[in-house]
Structures are given as structure tokens and as C-alpha cells.
C-alpha positions in Angstrom: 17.8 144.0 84.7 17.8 144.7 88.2 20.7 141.9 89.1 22.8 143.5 86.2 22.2 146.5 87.8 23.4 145.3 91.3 26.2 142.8 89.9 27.8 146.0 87.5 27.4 148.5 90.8 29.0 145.8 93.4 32.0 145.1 90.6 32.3 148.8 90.1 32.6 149.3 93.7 35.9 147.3 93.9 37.3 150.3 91.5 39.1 153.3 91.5 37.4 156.1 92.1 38.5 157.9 89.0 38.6 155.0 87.0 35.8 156.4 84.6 38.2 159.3 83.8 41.0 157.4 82.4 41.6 158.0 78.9 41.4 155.7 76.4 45.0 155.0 75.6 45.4 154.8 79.3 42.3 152.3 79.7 43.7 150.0 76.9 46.9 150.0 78.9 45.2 149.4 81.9 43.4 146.2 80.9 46.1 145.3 78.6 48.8 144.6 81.5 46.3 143.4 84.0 45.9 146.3 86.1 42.3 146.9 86.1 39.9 144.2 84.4 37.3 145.1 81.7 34.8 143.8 83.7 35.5 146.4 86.4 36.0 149.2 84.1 33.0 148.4 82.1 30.6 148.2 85.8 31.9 151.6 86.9 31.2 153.2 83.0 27.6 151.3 83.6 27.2 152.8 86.8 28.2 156.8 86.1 25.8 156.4 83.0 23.1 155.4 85.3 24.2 158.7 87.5 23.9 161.0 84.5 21.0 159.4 82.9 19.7 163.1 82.8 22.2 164.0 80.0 19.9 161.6 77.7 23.3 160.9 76.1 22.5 157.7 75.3 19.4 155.8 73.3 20.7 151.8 74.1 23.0 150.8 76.8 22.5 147.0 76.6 24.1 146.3 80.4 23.7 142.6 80.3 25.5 142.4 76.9 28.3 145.0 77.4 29.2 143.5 80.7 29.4 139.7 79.0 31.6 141.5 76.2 33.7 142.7 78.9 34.0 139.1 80.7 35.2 137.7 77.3 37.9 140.1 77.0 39.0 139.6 80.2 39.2 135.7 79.2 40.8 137.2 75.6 43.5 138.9 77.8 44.2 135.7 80.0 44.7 134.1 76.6 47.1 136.4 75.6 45.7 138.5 73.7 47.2 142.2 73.2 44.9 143.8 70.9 45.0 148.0 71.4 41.7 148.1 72.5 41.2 145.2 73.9 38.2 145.7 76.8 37.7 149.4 76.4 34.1 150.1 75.5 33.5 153.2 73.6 30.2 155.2 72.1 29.0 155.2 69.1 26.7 157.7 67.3 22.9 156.2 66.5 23.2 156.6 63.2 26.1 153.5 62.2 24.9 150.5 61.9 25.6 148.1 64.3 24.7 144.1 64.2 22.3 143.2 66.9 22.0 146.4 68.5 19.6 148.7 68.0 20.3 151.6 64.7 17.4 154.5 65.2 19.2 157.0 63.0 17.7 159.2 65.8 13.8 158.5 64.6 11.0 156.9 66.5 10.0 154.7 63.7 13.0 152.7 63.7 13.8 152.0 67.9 13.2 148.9 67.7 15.3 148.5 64.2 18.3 145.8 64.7 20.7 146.0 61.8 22.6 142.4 60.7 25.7 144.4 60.0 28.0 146.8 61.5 29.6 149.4 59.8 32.7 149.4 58.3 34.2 151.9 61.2 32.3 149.7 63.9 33.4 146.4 63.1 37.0 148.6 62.5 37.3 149.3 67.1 35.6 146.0 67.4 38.6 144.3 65.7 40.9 145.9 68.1 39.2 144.4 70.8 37.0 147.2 71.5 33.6 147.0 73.3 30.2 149.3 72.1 29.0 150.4 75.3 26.3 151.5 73.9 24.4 154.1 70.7 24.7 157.6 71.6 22.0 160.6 71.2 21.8 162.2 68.1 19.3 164.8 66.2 17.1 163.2 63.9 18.8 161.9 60.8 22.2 163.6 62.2 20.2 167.2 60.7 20.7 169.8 63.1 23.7 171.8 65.0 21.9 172.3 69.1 21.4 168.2 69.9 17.4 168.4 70.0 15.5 165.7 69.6 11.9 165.0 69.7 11.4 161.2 70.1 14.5 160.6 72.5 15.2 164.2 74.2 17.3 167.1 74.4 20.8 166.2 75.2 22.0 168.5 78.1 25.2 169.8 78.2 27.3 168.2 81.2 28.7 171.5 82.3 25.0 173.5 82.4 22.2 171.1 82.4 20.5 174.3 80.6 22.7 174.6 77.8 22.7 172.5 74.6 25.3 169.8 73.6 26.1 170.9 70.1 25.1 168.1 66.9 24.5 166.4 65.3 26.3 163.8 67.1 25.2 165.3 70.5 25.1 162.4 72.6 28.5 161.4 71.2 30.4 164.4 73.1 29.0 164.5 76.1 29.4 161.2 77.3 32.9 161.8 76.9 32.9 164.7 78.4 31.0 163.5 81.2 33.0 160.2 81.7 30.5 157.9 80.5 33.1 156.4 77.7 36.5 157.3 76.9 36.0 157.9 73.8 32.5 158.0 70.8 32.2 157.9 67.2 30.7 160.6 65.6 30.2 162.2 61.9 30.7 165.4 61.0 29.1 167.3 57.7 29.3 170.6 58.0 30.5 170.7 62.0 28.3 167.8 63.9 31.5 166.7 65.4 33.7 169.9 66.1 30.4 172.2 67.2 29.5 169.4 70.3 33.4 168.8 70.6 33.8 172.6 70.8 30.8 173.2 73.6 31.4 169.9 75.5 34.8 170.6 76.4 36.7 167.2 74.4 38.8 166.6 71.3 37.0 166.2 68.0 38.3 164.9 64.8 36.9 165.1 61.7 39.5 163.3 58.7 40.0 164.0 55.7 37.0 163.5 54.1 36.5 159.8 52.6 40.2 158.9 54.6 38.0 156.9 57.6 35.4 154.6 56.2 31.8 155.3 55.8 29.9 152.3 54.9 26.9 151.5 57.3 26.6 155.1 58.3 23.5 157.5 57.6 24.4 159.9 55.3 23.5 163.4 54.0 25.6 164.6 51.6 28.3 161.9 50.0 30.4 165.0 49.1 31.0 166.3 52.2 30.0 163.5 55.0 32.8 161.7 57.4 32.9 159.4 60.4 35.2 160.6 63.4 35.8 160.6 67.0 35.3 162.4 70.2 37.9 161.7 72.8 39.9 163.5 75.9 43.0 163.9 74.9 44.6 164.1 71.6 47.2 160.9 72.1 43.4 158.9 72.5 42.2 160.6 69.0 45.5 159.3 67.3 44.9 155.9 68.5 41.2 155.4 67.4 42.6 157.1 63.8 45.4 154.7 64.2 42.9 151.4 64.5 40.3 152.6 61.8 42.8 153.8 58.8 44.9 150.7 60.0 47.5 153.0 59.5 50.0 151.9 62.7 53.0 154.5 61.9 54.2 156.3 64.8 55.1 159.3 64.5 56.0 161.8 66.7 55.2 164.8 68.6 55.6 168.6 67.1 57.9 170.6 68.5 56.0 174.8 68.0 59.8 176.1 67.3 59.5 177.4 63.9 55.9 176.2 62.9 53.8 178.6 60.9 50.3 178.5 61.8 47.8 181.0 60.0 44.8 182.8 61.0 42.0 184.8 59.0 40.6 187.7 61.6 38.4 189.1 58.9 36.9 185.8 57.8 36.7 183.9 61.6 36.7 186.9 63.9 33.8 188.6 62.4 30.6 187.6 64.2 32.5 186.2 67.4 31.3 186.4 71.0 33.9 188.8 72.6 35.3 186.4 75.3 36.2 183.8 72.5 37.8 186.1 70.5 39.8 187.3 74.0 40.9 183.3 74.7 41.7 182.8 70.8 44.1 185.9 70.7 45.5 184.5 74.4 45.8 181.2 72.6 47.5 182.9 70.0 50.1 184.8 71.9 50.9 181.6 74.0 51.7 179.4 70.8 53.9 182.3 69.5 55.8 182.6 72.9 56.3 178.5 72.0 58.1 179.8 69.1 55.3 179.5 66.4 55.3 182.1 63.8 51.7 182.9 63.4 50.8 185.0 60.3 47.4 186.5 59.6 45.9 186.0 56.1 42.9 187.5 54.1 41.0 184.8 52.6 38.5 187.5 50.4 35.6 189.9 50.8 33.6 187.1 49.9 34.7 184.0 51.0 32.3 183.4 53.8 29.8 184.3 51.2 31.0 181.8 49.2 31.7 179.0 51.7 28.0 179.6 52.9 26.4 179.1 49.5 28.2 176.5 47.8 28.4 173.7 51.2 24.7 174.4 52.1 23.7 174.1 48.7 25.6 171.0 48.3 24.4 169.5 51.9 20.6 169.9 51.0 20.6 168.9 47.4 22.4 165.7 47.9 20.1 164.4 51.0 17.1 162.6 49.6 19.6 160.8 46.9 22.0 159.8 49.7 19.0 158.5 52.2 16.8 156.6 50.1 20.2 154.8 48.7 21.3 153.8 51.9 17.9 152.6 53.3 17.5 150.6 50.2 21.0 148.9 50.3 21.3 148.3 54.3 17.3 146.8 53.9 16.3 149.5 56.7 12.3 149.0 57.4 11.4 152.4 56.0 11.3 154.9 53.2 12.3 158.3 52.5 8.9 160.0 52.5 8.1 157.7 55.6 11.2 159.6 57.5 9.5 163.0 56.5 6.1 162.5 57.4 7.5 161.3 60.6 10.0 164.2 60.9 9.4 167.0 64.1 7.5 169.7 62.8 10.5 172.6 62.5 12.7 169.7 60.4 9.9 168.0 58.1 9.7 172.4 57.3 13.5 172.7 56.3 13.6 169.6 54.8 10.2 170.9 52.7 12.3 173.8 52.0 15.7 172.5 51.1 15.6 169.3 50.5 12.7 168.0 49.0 13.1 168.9 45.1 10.7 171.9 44.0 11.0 173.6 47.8 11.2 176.8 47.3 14.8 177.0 49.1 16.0 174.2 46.9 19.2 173.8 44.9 19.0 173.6 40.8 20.8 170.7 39.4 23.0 174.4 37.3 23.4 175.4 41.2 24.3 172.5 42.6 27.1 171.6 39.5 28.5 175.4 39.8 29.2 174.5 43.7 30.8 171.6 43.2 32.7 172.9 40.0 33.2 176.3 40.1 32.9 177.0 44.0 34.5 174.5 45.9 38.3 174.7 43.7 37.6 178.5 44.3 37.3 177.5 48.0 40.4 175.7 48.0 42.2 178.1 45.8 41.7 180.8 48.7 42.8 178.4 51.4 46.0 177.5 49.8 46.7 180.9 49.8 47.3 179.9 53.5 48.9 176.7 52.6 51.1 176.9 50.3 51.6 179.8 49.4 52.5 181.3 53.1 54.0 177.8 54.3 51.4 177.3 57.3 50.8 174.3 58.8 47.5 175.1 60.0 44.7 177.5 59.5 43.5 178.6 63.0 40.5 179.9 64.1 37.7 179.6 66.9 35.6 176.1 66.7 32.2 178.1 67.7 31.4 182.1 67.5 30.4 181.1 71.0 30.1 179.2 73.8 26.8 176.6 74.1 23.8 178.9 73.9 20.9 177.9 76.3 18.5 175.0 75.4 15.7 177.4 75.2 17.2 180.0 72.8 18.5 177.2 70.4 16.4 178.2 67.3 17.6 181.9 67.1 20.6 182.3 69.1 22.6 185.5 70.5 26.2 186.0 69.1 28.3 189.5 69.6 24.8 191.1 69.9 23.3 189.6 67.4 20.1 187.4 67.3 20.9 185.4 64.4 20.1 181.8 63.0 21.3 178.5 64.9 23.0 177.6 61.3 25.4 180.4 62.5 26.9 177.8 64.9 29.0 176.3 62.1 30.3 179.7 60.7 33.6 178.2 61.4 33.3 174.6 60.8 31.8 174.5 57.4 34.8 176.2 55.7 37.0 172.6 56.2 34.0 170.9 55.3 33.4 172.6 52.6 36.1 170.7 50.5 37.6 168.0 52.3 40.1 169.3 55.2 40.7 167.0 58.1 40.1 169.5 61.2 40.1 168.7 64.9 38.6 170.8 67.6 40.2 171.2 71.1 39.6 172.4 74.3 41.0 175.9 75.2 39.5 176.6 78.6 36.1 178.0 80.2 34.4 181.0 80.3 33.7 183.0 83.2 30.2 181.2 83.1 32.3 178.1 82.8 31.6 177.3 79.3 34.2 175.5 77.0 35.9 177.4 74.4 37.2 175.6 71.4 40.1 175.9 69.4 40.2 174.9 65.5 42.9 173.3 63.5 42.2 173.1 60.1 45.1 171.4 57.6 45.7 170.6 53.9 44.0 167.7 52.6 45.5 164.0 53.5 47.5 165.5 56.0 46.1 163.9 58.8 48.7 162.7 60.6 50.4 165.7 60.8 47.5 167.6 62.0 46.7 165.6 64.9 50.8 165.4 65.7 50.9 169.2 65.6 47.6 169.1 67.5 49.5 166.9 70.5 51.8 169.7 70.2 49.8 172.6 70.7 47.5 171.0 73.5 50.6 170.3 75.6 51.8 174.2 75.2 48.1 175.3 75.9 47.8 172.7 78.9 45.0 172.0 76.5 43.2 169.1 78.7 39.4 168.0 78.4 37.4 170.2 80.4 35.1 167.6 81.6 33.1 167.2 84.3 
């Protein structure tokens, strides 16, 4: 370990200094033409995640293997080869299976569990020549919004070491935003990608829901789960969506002249920190003075309402099915109950109330059939108001009510003047999630306290591509660059 160690720091030391901070696309490229080697690149990743250790963004960084990897695509490239990723290692979220490396789902019982698979999305960036650096952080079981967790530690936010990350996929966002990786896979249910993305300062994507693959993942709800990605610019998202759709079109960049974006002040303005609402209505007035035509619509008295019940209901009531499938058809050493009993004492409670059948916060099969039913076209009704009916592109909207709350005031935490629940955290989030929309978050700047504020894009279903062109768009208006450290 300790001559890894030394060869990775004296390798890294023939670098750049700001070779960790190139961006993904730029990395590929990098490696690709000869420039830089992977080996190098790799060392100096190796190295900064050694510096930041503290984060705890990471569970397993296998050094000895990474840095082989990285040897063999140096000898790949010397061959000839020109995949896109070819010697880039990226992150990927503890909870997708990855074969011989260890898969903890983010629990102590399974550390030392080695799956003989990767998932579909894995073995997806691997095919491009990709490298897995190593499996990020996560809450347990991908359950919870602050990036707690009991067996491997809090991840720390890389801008305040006192505030949280965001989750689930915690560790996933900050080590891009600290310049461990380029660029992480994540999932996102009702916000575990867009709430980190959002208080991390990076670009996060969540597709279309079932659009990106998610076999060999750990699920919770097979309604509204997705894989997706944390990156640092939005060109670097459109790549990584580019390699695991295996969709290759280039398209190109959106021009704001004309564009109708909406927003929905009474529905996302509501319970909002008063310096994110202040950047979001800059953000506003900039992409108008692009020429965007920015219209304000009214989504319903009760839509939040609505939103709230129906996706919650949905996310708890489909959990236990969705576990003790995939447990039983990846042969993972453990059982359902097995994962409660060995739950932290605050999550084995909600999951007593929510999600084990009988709690007393459970949904009814009549409940759960009306959400998905009755609900969720009601959901999408409203938002087509937006969509079709007004011609925008985009629904607009703050990623969090807030910036990242303090690691000690995660349970209950403070927005507008309000004590409220953590849940609150994905006020904004859960409405895409709710019934499909591909949304990506970005970075929009800092607070006085030097927080990142993010910025929301949410866009029709399948519409993908045109989200994250109009995304490149908007983020070279705004200046829009990751905000990492």
C-alpha cells in the first residue's frame, strides 16, 4: 500500500498542477491525443483524494488496481485506441454493482460484499474506456436527503466542512466538486442527485426516468428510481449521457433568442430562503436580457399538496418489494429484514413507519393505485399546462429552498424562518420525479456565506437532449461554471 502510495505521489508530481480540475471531456481529450497519460492523471486524482480524505467521499479507492487500469489504457492508447473515455476514471455511487469491487449499498453488513457483475450503466463508461476510481459515499440504502451515514461517516460538504453534502448520492457530488473525479454516477428518486448537485456546487442530471439503464442498481421505488451523473460542466454531462444511452448524435448548442422558459412563483417560491429566491429572480432577469421570454405560470392551490402525497406515497410503498427483488436476483448475502434490523436507529424508525406494511404511516394498496392512477396524470396534466399549452421549453425553478444546512441541524432544518422537516429539501425536486421528467441541476453562484445556489431545469418527458442542449445554453449566459473548490 505504502509503495502505491509513494509510486502514485512521485507520478503525480510530474503533473500539472490543475490537472485534477480538468473536466471530463477535456481529460478524455487529454489522454486521447497523448498529452497527459492516464497513469499521471489517475496518481494526481489518487493523491488529492488522499488530501481530502476528510470529505469521507469515498468507501473503496482500490489504488493498486486503478493505477494498473490506468497503465493499460495508456498501452490501449499506444495501440490505437480512441475510445471517448478512454483513461478517465470517474466515481461511482455505492449502491451499483460493480464486479470485483466492493457494493455496500451504504450498510456495514455488506463492506466486504464483492458483486460478479457490474451494472448495466457501469459496464456502459467502462466500455468507453473509462476507469472506476473508486465507490463513492452514500446514505444507507440511497434513503435520506443530508448524506449521513452511520457505518461509513458523514459526508462534509467541500465548501464548509460543517455543512452537509446533500443525498442520497452524497459522496457522488462532492468528489466532483472537490476534484477528486471528473465526473460520478449517481441515482436520483425523488432529488438524491439534484439536492447534493445543488449544495455541492456541480451539474446534476437526472433522465428521463427508465431512458439510462438501471440494472445492478439498488432500488427504492421502480416507478420513480434513475441512474445519472454529477459532472462540472454541462458539455461533460452530455458526454457521459452520450456513452450510456449510446445515443452519439450531436447536436448543438441553444441559442436563448426566442426560448420560452416558465416559472411557478406560487408553487417554487413559497418556502424559499430569501437569498435564493434573490439569485433565482437575477437568474431570471439575465436569461431574459439573452432574449428568453420567461412566463410565470400557476400550477394550482394544491399541487404541491398533491406532488407531496402521491410521490412519497409511491416511494415508501414500493421499497420492500423493490429490495428484496433485487437482493434475491443479484444473490446479495443478505435479506430484507436483515437490512432493517441493521438499519441506524432514526431510519429502521421511518422505515417502521412507511415502509414496512402495517406502519402506521404506510400506504394502502387503494392509496398507492389512486397515486399512480389518478395523481400522477393529474400531475402531468398541471405541468403541461407549462408545456404545451404555453410553449415553454423548461419549467424553472430553484434546485433547493436553500443552501446546505449545517451537519448538526440536518434532522429539522431552518428555511425562510421556518424549522421544518429535512424532507423539505426536495420541495423542488420531487415534482420532476414525480412522473418522469428528465431535470438537471446547475450551479448559479454562492451565497454571501459562500454556499452554492442551484438552478433547476425541468423538461417534458424524453426530451433529454434538448434539455441538456438548452442547459449548455443557459450555463454559458449565466457564466454558470462549477463552483468547486
Amino acid at each position: 500500500m505504502d509503495d502505491t502510495v509513494a509510486t502514485s505521489r512521485h507520478i503525480a508530481s510530474q503533473a500539472t498542477p490543475d490537472l485534477t480540475f480538468l473536466g471530463l471531456a477535456a481529460a478524455a481529450a487529454a489522454v486521447r491525443n497523448g498529452e497527459i497519460t492516464s497513469e499521471a492523471y489517475t496518481a494526481a486524482l489518487l493523491q488529492r483524494a488522499q488530501l481530502l480524505a476528510d470529505l469521507n467521499a469515498f468507501i473503496t479507492i482500490d489504488q493498486a488496481a486503478v493505477l494498473a487500469a490506468a497503465r493499460d489504457a495508456d498501452k490501449a492508447r499506444a495501440a490505437g485506441s480512441a475510445a471517448s473515455l478512454l483513461g478517465v476514471p470517474l466515481g461511482v455511487k455505492d449502491s451499483y454493482l460493480t464486479k470485483g469491487l466492493p457494493t455496500s449499498l451504504g450498510l456495514d453488513s455488506l463492506a466486504h460484499f464483492v458483486p460478479r457483475e457490474d451494472a448495466d450503466a457501469v459496464r456502459a463508461i467502462k466500455g468507453a474506456g473509462a476507469l472506476i476510481f473508486g465507490k463513492n459515499n452514500l446514505v444507507e440504502m440511497s434513503y435520506g436527503l443530508t448524506g449521513h451515514n452511520a457505518r461509513y461517516g458523514q459526508v462534509n460538504n467541500p465548501h464548509a466542512r460543517d455543512r452537509v453534502s446533500g443525498g442520497s448520492s452524497s459522496g457522488s457530488a462532492a468528489s466532483v466538486a472537490a476534484g477528486l473525479v471528473p465526473a460520478s454516477l449517481g441515482g436520483d428518486t425523488v432529488g438524491s442527485i439534484r439536492v447534493p448537485a445543488s449544495f455541492c456546487g456541480v451539474v446534476g442530471f437526472k433522465p428521463t426516468t427508465g431512458r439510462w439503464p438501471r440494472y445492478g442498481v439498488a432500488p427504492i421505488s421502480h416507478t420513480l428510481d434513475t441512474t445519472g451523473v454529477f459532472t462540472r460542466s454541462v458539455e461533460d454531462c452530455i458526454l457521459v449521457d452520450q456513452v450510456v444511452t449510446g445515443d452519439e448524435s450531436s447536436d448543438g448548442g441553444y441559442g436563448l433568442k426566442g426560448v420560452r422558459l416558465a416559472f411557478a412563483p406560487r408553487q417554487f417560491l413559497d418556502l424559499v430562503d430569501s437569498e435564493v429566491e434573490t439569485r433565482f429572480r437575477e437568474v431570471v432577469r439575465q436569461l431574459q436580457d439573452a432574449g428568453a421570454e420567461v412566463i410565470e405560470v400557476d400550477l394550482g392551490d394544491d399541487f404541491n399538496s398533491l406532488v407531496q402525497i402521491a410521490t412519497w406515497g409511491i416511494f415508501a410503498h414500493e421499497t420492500m418489494g423493490a429490495i428484496s427483488e433485487f437482493l434475491r436476483r443479484h444473490d446479495i448475502p443478505t435479506t430484507f429484514e436483515a437490512i432493517y434490523d441493521g438499519l441506524k436507529p432514526q431510519l429502521r424508525q421511518a422505515w417502521g413507519h412507511i415502509v414496512l406494511p402495517g406502519g402506521a404511516g404506510s400506504t394502502s394498496a387503494e392509496a398507492y393505485l389512486t397515486a399512480l392512477d389518478v395523481s400522477r396524470p393529474e400531475i402531468q396534466r398541471r405541468l403541461n399546462t407549462a408545456f404545451v399549452s404555453h410553449g415553454a421549453l423548461v419549467i424553472l425553478q430553484p434546485t433547493t429552498p436553500c443552501t446546505a444546512p449545517l451537519i448538526e441541524e440536518q434532522s429539522t432544518v431552518h428555511i425562510a424562518g421556518q424549522e421544518v422537516s429535512y424532507l423539505a429539501l426536495a420541495n423542488h425536486t420531487v415534482s420532476a420525479s414525480s412522473v418522469g421528467l428528465p431535470g438537471i441541476s446547475l450551479p448559479v453562484g454562492l451565497s454571501r456565506a459562500g454556499l452554492p445556489i442551484g438552478l433547476e431545469l425541468d423538461a417534458p418527458l424524453g426530451s433529454d437532449r434538448a434539455l441538456l442542449n438548452l442547459a449548455r445554453g443557459i450555463e454559458g449566459v449565466l457564466g454558470a461554471k462549477s463552483t468547486a473548490i
